[in-house]
C-alpha positions as CSV (number, residue, x, y, z in Angstrom):
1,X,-66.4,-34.0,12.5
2,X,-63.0,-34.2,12.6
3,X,-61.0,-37.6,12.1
4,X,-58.5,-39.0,14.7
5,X,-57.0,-42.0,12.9
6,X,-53.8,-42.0,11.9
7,X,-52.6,-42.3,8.2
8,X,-51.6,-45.6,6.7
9,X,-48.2,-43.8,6.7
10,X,-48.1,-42.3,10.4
11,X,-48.8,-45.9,11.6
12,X,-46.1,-47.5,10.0
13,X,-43.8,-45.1,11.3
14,X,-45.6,-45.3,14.7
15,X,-45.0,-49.0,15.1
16,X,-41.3,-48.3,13.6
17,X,-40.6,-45.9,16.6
18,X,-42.5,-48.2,19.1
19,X,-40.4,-51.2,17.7
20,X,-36.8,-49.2,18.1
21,X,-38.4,-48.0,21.7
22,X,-39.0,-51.3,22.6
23,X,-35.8,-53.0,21.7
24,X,-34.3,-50.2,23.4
25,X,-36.0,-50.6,27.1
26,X,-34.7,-54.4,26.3
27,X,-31.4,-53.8,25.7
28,X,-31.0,-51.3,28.9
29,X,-32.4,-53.8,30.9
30,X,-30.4,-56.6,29.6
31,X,-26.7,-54.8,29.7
32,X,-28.0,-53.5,33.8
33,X,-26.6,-57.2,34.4
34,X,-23.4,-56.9,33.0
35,X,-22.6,-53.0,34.4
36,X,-20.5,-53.0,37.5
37,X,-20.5,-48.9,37.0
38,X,-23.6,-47.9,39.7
39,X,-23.8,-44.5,38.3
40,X,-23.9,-46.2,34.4
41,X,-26.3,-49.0,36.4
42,X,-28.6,-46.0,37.6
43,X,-29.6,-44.3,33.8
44,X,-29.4,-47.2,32.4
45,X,-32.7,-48.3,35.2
46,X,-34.0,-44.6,34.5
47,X,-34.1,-44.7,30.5
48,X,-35.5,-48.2,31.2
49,X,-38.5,-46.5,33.1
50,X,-38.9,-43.5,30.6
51,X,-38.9,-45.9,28.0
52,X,-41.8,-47.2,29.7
53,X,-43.9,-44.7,30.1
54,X,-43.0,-43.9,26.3
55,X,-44.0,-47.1,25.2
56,X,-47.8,-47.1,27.1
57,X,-47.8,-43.2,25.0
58,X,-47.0,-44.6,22.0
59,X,-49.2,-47.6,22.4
60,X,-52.4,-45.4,23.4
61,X,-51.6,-43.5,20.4
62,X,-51.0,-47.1,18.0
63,X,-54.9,-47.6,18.8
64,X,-55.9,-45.0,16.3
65,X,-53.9,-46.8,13.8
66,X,-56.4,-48.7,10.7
67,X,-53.9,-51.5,11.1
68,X,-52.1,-53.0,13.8
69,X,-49.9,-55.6,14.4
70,X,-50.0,-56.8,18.3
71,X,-47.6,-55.3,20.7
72,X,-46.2,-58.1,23.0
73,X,-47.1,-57.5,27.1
74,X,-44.1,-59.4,27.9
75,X,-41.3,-57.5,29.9
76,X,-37.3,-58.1,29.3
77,X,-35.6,-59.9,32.2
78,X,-32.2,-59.7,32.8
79,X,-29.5,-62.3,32.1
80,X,-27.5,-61.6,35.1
81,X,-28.8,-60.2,38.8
């Protein structure tokens, strides 16, 4: 039977990557107040949703980990409208 956890190793990266991903999706949503450019304004709302869906990947994946530390549900809001 073959064994689908992750590697003390692998999950310390993983929650590295999910970290960096995280505080990525943040900061894009954050600056989308401060961006009067609407083409800049536009990535910046699509790498917010790819970031997303990468983030609910990564986190399905984290589950296999043999540790975890817990991954906050809260969502950035911006400073500005």
């Amino acid at each position: 039977m073959k064994d689908n956890s992750l590697a003390p190793h692998e999950s310390l990266d993983l929650h590295e990557v999910l970290n960096f991903k995280t505080l990525c999706a943040a900061k894009s949503k954050l600056m989308q107040g401060i961006v009067f450019d609407q083409e800049l304004k536009m990535l910046m709302q699509k790498d917010v949703e790819q970031s997303t869906v990468a983030i609910h990947e990564l986190k399905a994946i984290y589950q296999r980990a043999p540790f975890q530390a817990p991954v906050p549900e809260s969502k950035p809001t911006p400073i500005l409208n």
